[in-house]
C-alpha positions as CSV (number, residue, x, y, z in Angstrom):
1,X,229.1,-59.4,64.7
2,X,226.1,-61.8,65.1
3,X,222.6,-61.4,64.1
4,X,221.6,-60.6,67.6
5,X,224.3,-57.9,67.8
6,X,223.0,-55.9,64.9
7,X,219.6,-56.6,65.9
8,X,220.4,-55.2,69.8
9,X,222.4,-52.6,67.5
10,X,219.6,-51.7,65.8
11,X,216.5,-51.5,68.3
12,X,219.3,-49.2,70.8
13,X,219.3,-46.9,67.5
14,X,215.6,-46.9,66.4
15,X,215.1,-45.8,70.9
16,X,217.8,-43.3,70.0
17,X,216.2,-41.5,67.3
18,X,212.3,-42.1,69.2
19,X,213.7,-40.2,72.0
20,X,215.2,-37.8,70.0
21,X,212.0,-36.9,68.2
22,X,210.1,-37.1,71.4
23,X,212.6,-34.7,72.8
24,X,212.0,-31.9,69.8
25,X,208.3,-32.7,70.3
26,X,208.7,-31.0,74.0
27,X,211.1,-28.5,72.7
28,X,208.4,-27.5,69.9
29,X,205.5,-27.4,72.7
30,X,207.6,-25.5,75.2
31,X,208.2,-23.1,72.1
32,X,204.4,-22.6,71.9
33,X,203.4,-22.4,74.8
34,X,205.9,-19.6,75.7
35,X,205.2,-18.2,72.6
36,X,201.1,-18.2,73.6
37,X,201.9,-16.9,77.1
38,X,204.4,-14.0,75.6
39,X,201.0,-12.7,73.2
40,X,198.7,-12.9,76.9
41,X,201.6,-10.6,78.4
42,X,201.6,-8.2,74.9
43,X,197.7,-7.8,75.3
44,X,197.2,-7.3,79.0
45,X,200.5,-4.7,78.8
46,X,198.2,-3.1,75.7
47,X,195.3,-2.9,77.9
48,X,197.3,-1.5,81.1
49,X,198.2,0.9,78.2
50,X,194.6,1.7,76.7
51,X,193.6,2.2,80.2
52,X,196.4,4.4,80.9
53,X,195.4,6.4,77.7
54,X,192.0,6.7,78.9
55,X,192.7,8.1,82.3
56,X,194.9,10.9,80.7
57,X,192.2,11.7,78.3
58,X,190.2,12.2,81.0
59,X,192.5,14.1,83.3
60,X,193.1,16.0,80.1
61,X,189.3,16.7,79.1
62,X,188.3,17.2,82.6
63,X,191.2,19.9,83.0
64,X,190.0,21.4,79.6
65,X,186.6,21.6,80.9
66,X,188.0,23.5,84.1
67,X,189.8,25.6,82.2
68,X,186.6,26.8,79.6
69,X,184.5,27.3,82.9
70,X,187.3,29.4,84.4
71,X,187.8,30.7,81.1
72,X,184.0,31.8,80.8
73,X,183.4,33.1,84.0
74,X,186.6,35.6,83.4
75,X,185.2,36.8,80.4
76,X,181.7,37.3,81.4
77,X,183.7,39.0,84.9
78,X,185.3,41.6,82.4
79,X,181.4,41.9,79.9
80,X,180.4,43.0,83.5
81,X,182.9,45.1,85.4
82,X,183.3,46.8,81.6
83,X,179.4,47.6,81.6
84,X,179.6,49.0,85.2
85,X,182.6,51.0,84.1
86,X,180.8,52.3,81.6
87,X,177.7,52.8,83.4
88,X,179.7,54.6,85.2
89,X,181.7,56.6,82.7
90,X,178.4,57.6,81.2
91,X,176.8,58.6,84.6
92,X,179.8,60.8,85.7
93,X,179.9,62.4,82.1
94,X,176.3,63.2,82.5
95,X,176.5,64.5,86.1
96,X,179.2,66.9,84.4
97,X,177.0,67.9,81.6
98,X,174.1,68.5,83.9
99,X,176.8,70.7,85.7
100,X,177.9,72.8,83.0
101,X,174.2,73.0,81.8
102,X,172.7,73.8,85.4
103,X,175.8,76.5,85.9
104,X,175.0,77.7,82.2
105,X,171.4,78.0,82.6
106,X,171.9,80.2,86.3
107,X,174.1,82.9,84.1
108,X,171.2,82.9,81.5
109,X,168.6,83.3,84.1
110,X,170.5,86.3,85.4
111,X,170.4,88.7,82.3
112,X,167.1,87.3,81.4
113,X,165.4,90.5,83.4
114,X,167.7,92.8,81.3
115,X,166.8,91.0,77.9
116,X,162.8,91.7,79.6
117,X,163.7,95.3,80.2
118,X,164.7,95.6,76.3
119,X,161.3,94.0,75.0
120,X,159.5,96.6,77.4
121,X,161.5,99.4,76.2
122,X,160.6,98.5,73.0
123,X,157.3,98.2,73.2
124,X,156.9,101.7,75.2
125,X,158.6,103.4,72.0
126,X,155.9,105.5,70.2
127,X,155.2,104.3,66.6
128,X,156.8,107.9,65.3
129,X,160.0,107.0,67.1
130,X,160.9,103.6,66.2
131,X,163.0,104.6,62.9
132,X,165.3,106.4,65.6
133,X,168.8,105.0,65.6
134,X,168.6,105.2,69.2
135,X,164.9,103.2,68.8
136,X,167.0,100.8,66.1
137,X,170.2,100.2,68.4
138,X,168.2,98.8,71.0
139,X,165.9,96.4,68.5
140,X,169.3,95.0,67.2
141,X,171.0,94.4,70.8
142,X,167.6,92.7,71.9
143,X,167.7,90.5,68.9
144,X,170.9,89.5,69.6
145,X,170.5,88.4,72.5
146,X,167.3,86.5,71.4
147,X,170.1,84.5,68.5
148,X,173.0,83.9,71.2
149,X,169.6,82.5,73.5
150,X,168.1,80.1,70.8
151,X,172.3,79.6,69.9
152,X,172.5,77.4,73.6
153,X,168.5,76.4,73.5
154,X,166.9,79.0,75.3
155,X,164.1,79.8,73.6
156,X,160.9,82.4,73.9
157,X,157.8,80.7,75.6
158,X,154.7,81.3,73.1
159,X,151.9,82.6,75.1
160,X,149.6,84.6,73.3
161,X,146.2,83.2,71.9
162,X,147.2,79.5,73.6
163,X,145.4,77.8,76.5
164,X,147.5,78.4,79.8
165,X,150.2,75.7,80.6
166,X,150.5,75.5,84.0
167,X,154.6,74.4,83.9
168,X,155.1,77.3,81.5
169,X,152.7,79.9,81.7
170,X,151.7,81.7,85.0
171,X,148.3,83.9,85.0
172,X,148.7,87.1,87.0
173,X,145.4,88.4,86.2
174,X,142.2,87.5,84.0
175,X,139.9,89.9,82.0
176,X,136.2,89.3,80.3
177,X,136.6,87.5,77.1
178,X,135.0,89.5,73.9
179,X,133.7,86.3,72.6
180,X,133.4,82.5,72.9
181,X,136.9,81.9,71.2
182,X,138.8,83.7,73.6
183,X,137.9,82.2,76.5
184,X,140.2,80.4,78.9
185,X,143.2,81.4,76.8
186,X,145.8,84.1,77.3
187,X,145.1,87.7,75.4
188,X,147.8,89.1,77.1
189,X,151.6,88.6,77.9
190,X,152.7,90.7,81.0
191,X,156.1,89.0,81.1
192,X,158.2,87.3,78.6
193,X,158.9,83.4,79.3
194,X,162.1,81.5,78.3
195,X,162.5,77.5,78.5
196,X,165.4,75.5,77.5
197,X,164.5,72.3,74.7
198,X,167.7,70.2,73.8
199,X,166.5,66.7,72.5
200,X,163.7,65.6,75.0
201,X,164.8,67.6,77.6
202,X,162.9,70.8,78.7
203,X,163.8,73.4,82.1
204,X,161.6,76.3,82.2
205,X,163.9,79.5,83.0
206,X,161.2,81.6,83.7
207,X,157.3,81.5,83.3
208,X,155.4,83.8,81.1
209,X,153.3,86.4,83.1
210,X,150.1,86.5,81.2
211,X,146.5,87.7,81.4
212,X,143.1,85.1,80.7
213,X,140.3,86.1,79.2
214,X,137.2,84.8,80.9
């Protein structure tokens, strides 16, 4: 082989091994370049994803926030048809209460005369005769009926030496006072009164009859 041979030899090996390298060069840059373009794909799939995220949250808060309004307007609902039922509940027990009082209170006033009769008969027995057991029977079955009264509220209406009240007293008839101090008050019952007092409720029964001094 001459000179020129391995000199031909030579510069076809050195173009050999240039292209080579040249070639890998590309490979490398290829190799980049996909490897850049395969992060730009990771981070716009990450924000499809972040964005995805975000919408659900927000389906999911808004539906939470539906849910607490639905939820608060049922339990305020139930606060209010609960107070109305027991409105209610506490009107209809009272309209049976005033019942039972209002049928209670039209027996009293029925036997009230009779409890009036005893007090008169009482007070028409001479002072001799009131140690009579007859005189004593009829002082103990009046004072038991005063008990069983003041036992359900009725009570006796105070009248004498007290400045009329027209809702409890009612003057049937008026005499000259004596002095100053009797003036304009009553000096006289004619009729016993009864009113029934429970808390701050009061229903007269019957009036006291009474005189005035004037």
């Amino acid at each position: 082989m001459t000179d020129l041979d391995e000199k031909l030899k030579q510069a076809q090996q050195q173009a050999a091994q240039k292209w080579d390298d040249n070639q890998k060069k590309d490979d490398n840059k290829q190799s980049l370049d996909d490897q850049d373009f395969s992060e730009i794909e990771q981070e716009i799939w990450a924000m499809d994803q972040i964005e995805k995220i975000q919408k659900e949250v927000e389906k999911l808060q808004k539906d939470l926030q539906e849910q607490t309004e639905i939820a608060t307007r049922a339990q305020r609902d139930y606060v209010n048809l609960k107070l109305d039922f027991d409105r209610y509940q506490r009107q209809t027990t009272e309209k049976e209460q005033d019942l039972e009082l209002m049928s209670l209170l039209s027996s009293v006033k029925r036997f009230l005369p009779f409890v009036e009769d005893l007090r008169k008969s009482l007070d028409n027995i001479p002072e001799e005769k009131k140690s009579d057991p007859l005189a004593h029977g009829v002082q103990l079955v009046y004072n038991n009926f005063l008990k069983t009264l003041e036992w359900i509220n009725v009570f006796q209406i105070e009248a004498v030496w007290l400045v009329p009240d027209a809702t409890l007293h009612e003057p049937v008839s008026a005499v000259p006072a004596t002095d100053e101090k009797q003036k304009w008050k009553i000096v006289q019952e004619f009729e016993r009164g009864f009113v029934y007092r429970k808390s701050d409720k009061q229903i007269v029964l019957k009036t006291s009859k009474v005189i005035v001094a004037q």
